[in-house]
PDB file with one MODEL, atoms N, CA, C and O in Angstrom:
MODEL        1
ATOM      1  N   UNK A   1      90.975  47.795  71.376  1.00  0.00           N
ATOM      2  CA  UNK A   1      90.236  48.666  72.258  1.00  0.00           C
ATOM      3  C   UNK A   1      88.747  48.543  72.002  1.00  0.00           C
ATOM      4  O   UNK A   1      88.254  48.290  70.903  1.00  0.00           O
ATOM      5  N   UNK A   2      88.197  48.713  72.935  1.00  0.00           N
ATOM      6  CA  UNK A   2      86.867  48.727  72.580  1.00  0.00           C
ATOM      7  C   UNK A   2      86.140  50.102  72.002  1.00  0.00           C
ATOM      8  O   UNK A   2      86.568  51.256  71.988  1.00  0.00           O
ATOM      9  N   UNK A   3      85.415  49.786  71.729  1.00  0.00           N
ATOM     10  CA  UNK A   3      84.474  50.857  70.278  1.00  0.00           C
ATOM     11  C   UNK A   3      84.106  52.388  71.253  1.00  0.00           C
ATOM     12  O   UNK A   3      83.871  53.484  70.744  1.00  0.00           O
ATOM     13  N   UNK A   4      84.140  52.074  72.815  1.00  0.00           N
ATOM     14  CA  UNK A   4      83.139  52.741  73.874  1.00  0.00           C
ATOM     15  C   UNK A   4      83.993  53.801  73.987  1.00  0.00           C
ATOM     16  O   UNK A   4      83.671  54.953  73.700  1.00  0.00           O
ATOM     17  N   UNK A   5      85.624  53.297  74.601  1.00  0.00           N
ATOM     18  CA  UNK A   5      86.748  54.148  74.963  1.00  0.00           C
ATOM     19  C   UNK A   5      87.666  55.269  73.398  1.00  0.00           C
ATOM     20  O   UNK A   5      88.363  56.283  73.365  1.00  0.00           O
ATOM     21  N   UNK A   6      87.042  54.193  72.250  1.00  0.00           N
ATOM     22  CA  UNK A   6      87.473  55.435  71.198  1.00  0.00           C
ATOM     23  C   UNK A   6      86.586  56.651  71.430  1.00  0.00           C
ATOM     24  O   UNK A   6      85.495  56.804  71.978  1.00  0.00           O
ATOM     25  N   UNK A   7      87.804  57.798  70.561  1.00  0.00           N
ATOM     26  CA  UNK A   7      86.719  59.137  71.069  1.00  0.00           C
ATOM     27  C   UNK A   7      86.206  59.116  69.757  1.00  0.00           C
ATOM     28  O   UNK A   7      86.702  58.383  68.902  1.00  0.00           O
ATOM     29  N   UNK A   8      85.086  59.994  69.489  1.00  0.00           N
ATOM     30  CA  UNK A   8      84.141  59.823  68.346  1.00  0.00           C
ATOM     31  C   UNK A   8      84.698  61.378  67.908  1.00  0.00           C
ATOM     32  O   UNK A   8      85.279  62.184  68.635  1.00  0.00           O
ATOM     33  N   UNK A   9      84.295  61.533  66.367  1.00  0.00           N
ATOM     34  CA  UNK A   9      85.259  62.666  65.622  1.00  0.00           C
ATOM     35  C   UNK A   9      84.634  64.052  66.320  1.00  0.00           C
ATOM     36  O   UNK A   9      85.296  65.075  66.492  1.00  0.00           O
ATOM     37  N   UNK A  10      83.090  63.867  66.724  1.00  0.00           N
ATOM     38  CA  UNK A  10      82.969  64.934  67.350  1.00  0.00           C
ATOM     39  C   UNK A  10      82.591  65.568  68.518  1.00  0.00           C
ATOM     40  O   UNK A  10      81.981  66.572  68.886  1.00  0.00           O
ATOM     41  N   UNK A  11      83.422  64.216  69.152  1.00  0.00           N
ATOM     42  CA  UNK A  11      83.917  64.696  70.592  1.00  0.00           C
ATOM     43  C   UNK A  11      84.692  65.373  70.656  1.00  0.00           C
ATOM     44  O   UNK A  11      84.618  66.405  71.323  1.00  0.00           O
ATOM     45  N   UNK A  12      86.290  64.817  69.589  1.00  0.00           N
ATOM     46  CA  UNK A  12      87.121  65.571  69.006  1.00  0.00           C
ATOM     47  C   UNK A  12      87.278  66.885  69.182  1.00  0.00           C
ATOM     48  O   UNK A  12      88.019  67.503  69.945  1.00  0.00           O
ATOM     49  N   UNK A  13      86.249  67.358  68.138  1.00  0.00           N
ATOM     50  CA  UNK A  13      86.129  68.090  67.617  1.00  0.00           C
ATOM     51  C   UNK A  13      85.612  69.434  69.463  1.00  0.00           C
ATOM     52  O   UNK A  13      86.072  70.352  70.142  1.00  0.00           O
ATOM     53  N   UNK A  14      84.714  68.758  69.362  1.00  0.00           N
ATOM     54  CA  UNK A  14      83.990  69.682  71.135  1.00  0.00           C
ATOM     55  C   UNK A  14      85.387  70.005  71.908  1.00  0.00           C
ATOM     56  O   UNK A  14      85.801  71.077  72.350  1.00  0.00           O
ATOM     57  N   UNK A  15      85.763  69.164  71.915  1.00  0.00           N
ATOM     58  CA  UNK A  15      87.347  68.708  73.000  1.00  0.00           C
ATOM     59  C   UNK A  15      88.620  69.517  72.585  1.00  0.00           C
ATOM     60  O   UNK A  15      89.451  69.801  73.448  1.00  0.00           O
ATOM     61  N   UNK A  16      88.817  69.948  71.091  1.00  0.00           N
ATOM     62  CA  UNK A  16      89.169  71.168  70.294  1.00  0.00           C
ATOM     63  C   UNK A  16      89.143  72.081  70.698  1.00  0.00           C
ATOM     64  O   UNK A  16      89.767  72.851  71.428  1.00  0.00           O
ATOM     65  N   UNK A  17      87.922  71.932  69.895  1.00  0.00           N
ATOM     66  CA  UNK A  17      87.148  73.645  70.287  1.00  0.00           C
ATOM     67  C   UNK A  17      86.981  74.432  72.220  1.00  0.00           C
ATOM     68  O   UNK A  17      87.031  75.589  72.638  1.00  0.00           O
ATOM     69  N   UNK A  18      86.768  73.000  72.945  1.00  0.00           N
ATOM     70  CA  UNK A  18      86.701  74.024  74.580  1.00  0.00           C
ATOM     71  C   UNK A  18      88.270  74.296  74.416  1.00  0.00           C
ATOM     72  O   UNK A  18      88.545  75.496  74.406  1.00  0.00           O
ATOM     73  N   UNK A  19      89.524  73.284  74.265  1.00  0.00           N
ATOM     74  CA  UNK A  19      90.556  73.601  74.488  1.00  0.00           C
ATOM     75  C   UNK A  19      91.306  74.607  73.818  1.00  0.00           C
ATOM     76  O   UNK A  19      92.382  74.978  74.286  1.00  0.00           O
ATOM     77  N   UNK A  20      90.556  75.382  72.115  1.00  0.00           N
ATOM     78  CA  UNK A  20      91.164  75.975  71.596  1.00  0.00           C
ATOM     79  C   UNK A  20      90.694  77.555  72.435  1.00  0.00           C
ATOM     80  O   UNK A  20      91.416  78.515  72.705  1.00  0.00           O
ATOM     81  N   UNK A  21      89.279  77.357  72.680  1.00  0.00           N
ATOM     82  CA  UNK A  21      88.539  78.879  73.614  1.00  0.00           C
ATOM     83  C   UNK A  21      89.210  79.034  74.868  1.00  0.00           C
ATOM     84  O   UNK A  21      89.394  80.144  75.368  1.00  0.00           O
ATOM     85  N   UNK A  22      89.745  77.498  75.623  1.00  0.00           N
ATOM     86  CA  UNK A  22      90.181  78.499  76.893  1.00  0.00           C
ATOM     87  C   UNK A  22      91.812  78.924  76.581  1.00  0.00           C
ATOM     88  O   UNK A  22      92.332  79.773  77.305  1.00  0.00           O
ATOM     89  N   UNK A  23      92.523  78.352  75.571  1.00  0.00           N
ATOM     90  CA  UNK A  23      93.867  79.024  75.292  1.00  0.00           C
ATOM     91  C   UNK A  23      93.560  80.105  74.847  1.00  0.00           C
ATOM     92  O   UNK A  23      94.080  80.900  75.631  1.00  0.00           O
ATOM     93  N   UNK A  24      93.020  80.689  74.047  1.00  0.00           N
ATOM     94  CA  UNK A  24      92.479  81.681  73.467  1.00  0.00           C
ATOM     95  C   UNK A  24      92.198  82.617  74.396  1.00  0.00           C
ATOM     96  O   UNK A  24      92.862  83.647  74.277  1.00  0.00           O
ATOM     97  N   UNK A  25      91.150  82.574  75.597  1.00  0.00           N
ATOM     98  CA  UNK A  25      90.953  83.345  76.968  1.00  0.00           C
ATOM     99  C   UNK A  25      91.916  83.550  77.820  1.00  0.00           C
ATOM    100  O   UNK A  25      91.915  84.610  78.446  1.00  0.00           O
ATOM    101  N   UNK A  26      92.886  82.641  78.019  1.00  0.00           N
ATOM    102  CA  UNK A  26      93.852  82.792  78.670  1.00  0.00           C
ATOM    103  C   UNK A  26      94.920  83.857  77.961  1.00  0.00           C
ATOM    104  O   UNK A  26      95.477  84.751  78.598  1.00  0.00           O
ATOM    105  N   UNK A  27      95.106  83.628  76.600  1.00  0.00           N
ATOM    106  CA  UNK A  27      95.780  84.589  76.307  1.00  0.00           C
ATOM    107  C   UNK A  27      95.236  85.947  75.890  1.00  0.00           C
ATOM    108  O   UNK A  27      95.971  86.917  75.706  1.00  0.00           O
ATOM    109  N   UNK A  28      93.895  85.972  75.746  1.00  0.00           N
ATOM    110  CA  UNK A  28      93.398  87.404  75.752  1.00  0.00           C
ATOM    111  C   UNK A  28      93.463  88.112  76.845  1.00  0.00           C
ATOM    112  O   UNK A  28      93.627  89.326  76.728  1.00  0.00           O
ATOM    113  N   UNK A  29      93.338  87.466  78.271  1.00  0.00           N
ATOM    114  CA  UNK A  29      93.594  87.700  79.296  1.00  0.00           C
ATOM    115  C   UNK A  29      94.919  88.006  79.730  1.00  0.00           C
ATOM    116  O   UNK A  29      95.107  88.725  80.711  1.00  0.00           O
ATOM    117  N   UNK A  30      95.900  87.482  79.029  1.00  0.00           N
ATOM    118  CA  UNK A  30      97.119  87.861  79.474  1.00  0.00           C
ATOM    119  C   UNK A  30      97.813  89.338  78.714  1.00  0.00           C
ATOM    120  O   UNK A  30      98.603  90.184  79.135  1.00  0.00           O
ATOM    121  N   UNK A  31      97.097  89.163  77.422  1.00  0.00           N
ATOM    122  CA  UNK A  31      97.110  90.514  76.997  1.00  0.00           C
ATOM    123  C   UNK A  31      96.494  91.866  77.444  1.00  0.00           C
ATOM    124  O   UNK A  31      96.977  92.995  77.357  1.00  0.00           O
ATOM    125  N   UNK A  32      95.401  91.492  77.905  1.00  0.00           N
ATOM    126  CA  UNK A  32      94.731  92.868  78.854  1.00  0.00           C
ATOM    127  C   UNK A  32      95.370  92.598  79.841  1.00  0.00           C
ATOM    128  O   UNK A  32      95.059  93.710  80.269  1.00  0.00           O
ATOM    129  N   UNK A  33      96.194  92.043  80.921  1.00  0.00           N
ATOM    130  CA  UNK A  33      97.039  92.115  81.861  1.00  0.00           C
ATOM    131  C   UNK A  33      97.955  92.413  81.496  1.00  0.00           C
ATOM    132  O   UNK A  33      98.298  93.263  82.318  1.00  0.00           O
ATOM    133  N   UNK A  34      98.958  92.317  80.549  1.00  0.00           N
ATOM    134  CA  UNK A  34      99.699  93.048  80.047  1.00  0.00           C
ATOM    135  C   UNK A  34      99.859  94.906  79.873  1.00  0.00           C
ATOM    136  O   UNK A  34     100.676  95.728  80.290  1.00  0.00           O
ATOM    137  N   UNK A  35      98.638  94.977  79.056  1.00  0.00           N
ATOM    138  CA  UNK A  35      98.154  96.217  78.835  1.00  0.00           C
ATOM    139  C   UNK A  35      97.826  97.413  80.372  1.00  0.00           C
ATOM    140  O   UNK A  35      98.258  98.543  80.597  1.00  0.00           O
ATOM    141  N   UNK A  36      97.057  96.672  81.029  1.00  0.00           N
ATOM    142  CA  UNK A  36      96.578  97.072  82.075  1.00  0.00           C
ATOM    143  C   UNK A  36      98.046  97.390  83.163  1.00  0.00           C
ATOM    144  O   UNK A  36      97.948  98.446  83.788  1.00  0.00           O
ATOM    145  N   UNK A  37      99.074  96.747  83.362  1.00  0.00           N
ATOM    146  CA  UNK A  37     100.227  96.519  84.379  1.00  0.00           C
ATOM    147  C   UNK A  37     101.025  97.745  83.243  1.00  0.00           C
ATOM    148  O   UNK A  37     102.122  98.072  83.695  1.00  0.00           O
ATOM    149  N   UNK A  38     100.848  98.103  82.559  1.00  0.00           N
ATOM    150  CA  UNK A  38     101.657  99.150  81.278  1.00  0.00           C
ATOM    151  C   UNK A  38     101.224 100.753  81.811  1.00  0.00           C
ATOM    152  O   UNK A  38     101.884 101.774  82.004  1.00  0.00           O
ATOM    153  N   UNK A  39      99.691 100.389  81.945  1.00  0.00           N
ATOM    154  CA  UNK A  39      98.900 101.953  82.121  1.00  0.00           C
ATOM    155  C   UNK A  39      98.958 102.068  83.378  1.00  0.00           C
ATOM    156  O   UNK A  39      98.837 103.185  83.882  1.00  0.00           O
ATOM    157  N   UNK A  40      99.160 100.912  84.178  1.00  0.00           N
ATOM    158  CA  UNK A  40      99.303 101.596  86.161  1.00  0.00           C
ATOM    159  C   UNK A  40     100.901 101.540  85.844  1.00  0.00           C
ATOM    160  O   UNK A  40     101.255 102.562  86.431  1.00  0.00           O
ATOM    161  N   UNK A  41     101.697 101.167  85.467  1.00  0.00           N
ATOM    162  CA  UNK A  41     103.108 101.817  85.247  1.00  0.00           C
ATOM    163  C   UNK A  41     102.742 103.243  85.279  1.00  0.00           C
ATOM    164  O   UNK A  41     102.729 103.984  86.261  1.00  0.00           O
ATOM    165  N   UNK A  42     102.428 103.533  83.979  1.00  0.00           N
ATOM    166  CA  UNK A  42     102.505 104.996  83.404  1.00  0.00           C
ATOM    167  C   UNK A  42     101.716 105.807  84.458  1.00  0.00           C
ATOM    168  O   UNK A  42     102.275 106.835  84.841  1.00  0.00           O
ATOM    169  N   UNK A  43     100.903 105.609  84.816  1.00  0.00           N
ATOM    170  CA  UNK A  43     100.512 106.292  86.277  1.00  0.00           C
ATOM    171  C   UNK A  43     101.041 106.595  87.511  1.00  0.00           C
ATOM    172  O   UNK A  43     100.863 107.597  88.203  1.00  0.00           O
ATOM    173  N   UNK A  44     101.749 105.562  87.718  1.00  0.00           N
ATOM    174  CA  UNK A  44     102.375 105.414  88.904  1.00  0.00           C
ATOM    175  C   UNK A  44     103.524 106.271  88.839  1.00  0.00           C
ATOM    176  O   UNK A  44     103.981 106.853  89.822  1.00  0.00           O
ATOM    177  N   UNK A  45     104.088 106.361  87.428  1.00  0.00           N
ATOM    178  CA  UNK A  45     105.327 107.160  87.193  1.00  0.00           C
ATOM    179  C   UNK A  45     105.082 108.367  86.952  1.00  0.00           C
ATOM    180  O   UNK A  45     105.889 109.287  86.817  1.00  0.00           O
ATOM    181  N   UNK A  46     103.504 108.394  86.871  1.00  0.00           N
ATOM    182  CA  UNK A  46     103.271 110.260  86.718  1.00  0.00           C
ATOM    183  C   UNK A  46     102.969 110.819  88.234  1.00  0.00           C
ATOM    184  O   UNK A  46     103.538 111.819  88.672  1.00  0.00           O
ATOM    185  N   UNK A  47     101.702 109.816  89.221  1.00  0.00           N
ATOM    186  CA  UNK A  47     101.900 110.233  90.357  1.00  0.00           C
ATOM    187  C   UNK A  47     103.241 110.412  91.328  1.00  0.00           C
ATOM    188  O   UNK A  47     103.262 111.113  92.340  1.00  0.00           O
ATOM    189  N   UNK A  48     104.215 109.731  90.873  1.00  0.00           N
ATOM    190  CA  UNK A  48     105.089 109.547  91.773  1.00  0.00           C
ATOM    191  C   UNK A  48     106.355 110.649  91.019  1.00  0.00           C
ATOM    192  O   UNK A  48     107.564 110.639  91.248  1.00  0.00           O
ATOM    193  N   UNK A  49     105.844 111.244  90.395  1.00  0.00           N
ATOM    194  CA  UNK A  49     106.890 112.722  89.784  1.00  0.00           C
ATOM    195  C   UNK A  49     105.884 113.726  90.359  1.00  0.00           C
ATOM    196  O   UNK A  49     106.301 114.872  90.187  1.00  0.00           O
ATOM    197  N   UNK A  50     104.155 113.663  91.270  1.00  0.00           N
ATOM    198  CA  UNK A  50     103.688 114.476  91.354  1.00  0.00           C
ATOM    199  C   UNK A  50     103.713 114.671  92.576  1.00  0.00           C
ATOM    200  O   UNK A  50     103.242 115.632  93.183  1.00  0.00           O
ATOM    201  N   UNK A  51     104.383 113.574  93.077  1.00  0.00           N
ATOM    202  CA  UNK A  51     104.772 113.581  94.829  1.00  0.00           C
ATOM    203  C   UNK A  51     105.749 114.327  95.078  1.00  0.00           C
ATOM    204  O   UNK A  51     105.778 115.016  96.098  1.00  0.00           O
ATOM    205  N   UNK A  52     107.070 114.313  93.861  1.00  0.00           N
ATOM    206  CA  UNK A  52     107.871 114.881  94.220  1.00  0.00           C
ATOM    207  C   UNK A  52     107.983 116.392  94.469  1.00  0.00           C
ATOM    208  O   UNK A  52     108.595 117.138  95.233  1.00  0.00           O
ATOM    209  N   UNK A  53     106.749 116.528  93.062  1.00  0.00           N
ATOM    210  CA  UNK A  53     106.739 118.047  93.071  1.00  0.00           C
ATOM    211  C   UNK A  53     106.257 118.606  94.323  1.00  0.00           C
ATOM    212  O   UNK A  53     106.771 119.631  94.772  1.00  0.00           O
ATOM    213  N   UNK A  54     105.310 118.011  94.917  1.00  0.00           N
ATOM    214  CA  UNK A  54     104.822 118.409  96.138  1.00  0.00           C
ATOM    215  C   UNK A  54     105.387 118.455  97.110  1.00  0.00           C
ATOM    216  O   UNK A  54     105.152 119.291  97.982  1.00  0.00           O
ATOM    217  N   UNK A  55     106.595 117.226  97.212  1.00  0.00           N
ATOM    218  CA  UNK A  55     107.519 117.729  98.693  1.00  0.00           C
ATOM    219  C   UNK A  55     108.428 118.413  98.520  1.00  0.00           C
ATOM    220  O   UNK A  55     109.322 118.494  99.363  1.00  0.00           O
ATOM    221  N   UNK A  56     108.447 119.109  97.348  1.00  0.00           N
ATOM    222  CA  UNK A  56     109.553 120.166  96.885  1.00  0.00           C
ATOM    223  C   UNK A  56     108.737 121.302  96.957  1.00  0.00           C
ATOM    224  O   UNK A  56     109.436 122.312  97.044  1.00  0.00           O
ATOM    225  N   UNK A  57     107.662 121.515  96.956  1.00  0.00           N
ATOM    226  CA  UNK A  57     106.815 122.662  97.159  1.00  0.00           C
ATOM    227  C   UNK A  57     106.621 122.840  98.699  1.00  0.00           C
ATOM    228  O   UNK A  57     106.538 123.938  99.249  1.00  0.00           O
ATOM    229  N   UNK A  58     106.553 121.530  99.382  1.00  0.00           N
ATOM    230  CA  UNK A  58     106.225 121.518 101.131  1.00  0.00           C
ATOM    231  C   UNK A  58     107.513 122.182 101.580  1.00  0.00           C
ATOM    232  O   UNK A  58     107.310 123.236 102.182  1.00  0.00           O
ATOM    233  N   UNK A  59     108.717 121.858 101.450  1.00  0.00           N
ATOM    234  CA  UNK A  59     109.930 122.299 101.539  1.00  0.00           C
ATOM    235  C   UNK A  59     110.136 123.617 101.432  1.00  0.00           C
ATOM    236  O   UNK A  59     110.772 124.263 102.265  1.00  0.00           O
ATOM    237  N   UNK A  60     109.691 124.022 100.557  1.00  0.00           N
ATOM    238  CA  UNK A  60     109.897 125.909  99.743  1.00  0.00           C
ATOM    239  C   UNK A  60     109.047 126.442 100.732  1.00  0.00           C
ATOM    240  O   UNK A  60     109.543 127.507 101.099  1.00  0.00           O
ATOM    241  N   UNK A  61     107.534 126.100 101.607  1.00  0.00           N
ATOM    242  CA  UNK A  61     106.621 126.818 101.686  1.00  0.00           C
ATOM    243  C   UNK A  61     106.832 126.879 103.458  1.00  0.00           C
ATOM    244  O   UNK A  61     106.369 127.759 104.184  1.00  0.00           O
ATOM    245  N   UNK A  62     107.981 125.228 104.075  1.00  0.00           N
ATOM    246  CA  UNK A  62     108.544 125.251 105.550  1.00  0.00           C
ATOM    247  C   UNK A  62     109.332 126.455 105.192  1.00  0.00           C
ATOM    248  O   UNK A  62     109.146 127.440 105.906  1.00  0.00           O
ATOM    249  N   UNK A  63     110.176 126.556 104.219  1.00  0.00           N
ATOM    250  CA  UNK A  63     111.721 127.288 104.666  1.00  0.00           C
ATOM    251  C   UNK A  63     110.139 128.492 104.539  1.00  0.00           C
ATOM    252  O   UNK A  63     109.518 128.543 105.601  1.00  0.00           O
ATOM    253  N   UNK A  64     109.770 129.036 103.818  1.00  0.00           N
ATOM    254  CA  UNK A  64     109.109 130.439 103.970  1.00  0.00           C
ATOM    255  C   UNK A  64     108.295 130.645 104.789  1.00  0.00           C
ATOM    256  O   UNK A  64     107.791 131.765 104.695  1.00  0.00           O
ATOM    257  N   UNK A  65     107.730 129.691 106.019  1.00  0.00           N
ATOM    258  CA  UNK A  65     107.381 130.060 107.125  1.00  0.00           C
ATOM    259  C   UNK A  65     108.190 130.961 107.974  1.00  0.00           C
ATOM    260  O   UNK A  65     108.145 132.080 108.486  1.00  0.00           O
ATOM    261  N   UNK A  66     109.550 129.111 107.790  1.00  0.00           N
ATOM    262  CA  UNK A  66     110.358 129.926 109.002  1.00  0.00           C
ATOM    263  C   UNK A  66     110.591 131.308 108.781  1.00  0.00           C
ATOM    264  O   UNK A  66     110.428 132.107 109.703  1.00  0.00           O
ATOM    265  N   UNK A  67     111.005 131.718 107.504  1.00  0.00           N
ATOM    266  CA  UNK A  67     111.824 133.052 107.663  1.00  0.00           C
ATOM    267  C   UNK A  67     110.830 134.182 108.009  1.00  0.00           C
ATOM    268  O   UNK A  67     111.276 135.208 108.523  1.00  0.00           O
ATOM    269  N   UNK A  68     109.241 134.033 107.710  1.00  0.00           N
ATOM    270  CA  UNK A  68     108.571 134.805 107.947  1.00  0.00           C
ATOM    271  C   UNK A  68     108.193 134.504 109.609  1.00  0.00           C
ATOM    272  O   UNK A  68     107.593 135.373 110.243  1.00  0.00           O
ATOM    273  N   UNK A  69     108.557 133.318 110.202  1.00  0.00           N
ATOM    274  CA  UNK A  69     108.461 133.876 111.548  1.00  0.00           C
ATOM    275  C   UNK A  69     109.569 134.528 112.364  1.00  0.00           C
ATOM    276  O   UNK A  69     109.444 135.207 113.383  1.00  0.00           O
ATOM    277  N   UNK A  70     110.755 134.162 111.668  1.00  0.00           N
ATOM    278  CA  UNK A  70     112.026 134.933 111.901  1.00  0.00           C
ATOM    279  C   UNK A  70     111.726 136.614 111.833  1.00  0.00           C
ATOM    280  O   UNK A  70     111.784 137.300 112.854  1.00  0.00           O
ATOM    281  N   UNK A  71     111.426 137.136 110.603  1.00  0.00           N
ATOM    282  CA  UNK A  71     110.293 138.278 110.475  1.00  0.00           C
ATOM    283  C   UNK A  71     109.461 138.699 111.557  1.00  0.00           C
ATOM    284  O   UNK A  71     109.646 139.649 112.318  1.00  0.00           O
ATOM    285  N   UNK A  72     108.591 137.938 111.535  1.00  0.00           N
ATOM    286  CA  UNK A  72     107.777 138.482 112.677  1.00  0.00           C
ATOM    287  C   UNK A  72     108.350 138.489 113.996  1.00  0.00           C
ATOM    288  O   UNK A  72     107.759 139.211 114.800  1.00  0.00           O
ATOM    289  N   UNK A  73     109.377 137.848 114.426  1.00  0.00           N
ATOM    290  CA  UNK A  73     109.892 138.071 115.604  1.00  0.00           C
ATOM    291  C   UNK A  73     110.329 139.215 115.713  1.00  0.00           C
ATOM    292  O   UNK A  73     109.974 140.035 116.560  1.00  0.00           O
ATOM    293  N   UNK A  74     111.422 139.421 114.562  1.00  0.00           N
ATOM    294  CA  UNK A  74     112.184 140.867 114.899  1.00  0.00           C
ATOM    295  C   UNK A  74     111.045 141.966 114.967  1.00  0.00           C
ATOM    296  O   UNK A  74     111.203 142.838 115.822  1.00  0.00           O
ATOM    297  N   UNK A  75     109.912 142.030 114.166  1.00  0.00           N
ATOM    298  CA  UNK A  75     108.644 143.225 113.902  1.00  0.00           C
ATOM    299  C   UNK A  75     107.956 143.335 115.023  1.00  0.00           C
ATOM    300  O   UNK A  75     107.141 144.243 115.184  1.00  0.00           O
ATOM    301  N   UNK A  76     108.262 142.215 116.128  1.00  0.00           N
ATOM    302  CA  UNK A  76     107.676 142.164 116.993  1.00  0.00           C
ATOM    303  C   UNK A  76     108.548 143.118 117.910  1.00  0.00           C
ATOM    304  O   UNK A  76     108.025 144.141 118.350  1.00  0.00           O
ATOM    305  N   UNK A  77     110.007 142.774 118.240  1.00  0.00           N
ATOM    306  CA  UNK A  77     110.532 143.152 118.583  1.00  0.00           C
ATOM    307  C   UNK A  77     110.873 144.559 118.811  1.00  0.00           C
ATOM    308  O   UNK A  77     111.391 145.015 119.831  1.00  0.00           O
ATOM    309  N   UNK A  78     110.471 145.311 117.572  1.00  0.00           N
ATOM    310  CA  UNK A  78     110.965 146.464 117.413  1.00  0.00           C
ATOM    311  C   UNK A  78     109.896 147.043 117.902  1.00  0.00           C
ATOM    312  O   UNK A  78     109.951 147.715 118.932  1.00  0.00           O
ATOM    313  N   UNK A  79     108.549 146.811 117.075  1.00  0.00           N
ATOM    314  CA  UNK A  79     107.609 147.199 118.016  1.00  0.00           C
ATOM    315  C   UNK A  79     107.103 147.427 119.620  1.00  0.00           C
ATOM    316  O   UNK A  79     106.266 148.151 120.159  1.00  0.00           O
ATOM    317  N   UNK A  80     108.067 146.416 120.079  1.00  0.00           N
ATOM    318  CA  UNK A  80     107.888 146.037 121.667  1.00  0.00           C
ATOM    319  C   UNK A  80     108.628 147.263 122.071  1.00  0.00           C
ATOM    320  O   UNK A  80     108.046 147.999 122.869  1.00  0.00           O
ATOM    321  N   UNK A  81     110.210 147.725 121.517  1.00  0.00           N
ATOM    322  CA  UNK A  81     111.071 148.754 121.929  1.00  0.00           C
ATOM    323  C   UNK A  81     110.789 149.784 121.935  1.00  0.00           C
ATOM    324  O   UNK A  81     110.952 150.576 122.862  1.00  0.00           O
ATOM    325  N   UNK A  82     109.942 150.138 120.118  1.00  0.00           N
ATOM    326  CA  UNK A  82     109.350 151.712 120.325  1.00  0.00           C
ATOM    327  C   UNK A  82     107.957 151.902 121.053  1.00  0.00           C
ATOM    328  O   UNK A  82     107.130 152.727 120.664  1.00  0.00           O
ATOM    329  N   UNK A  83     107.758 151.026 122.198  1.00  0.00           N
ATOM    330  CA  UNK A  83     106.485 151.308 123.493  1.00  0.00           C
ATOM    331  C   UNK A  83     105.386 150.831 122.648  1.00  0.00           C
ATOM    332  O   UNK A  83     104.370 151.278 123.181  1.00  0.00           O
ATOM    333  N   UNK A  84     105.029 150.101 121.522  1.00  0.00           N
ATOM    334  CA  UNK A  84     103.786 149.686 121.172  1.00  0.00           C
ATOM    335  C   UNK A  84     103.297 148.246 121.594  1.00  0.00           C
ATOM    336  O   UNK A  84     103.816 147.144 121.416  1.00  0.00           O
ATOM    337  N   UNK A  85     102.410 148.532 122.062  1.00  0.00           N
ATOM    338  CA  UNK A  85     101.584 146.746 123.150  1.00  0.00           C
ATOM    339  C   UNK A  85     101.381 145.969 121.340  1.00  0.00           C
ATOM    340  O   UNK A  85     100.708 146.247 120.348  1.00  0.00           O
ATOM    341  N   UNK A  86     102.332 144.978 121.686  1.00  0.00           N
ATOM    342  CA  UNK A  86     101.751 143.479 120.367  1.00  0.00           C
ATOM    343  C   UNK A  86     101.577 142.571 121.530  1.00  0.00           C
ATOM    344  O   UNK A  86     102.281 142.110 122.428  1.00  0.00           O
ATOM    345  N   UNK A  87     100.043 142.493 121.041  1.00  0.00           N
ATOM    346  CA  UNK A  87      99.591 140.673 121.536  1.00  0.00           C
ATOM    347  C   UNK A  87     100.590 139.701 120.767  1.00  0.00           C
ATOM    348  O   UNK A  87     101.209 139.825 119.710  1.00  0.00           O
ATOM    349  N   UNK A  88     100.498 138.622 121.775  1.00  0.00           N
ATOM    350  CA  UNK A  88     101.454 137.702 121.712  1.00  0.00           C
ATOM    351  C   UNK A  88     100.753 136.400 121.115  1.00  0.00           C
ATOM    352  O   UNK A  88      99.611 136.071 121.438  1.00  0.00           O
ATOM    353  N   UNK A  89     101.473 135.754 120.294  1.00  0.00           N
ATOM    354  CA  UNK A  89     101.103 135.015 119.538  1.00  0.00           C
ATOM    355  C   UNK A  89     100.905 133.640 120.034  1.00  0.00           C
ATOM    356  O   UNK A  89     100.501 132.761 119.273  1.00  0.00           O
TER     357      UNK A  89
ENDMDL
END
């Protein structure tokens, strides 16, 4: 081979070292992606227990409309019988 195409020890060495920094980045990187895909887990599993609570609260607060307009119908009602004028809703 000729003298040109050998690599010299500290090309080597350069050729090392970029290849040992970008394995190195790549896996630091895969560790904060790691980390990071862990903590939007844990989020996601807290918002999404905070959704529930909420359509379990939307639920409790429909049924207690209805019954309070069920309520107000009859209050209306009675009112209407014993001769008192209710504006109408």
């Amino acid at each position: 081979m000729n003298e040109a195409y050998q690599p010299q020890p500290w090309w080597a060495a350069v050729v090392g070292g970029i290849l040992f920094t970008i394995r190195w980045l790549i896996g630091f990187g895969a560790s904060n992606a790691r980390s990071t895909i862990a903590s939007q887990r844990e989020d996601l599993a807290r918002l999404n227990a905070r959704v529930d609570k909420l359509e379990q609260r939307e639920e409790e607060n429909l049924h207690l409309i209805e019954e309070l307009r069920q309520q107000n119908a009859l209050l209306r009602d009675l009112l209407w019988r014993s001769g008192i004028a209710v504006p109408q809703a």
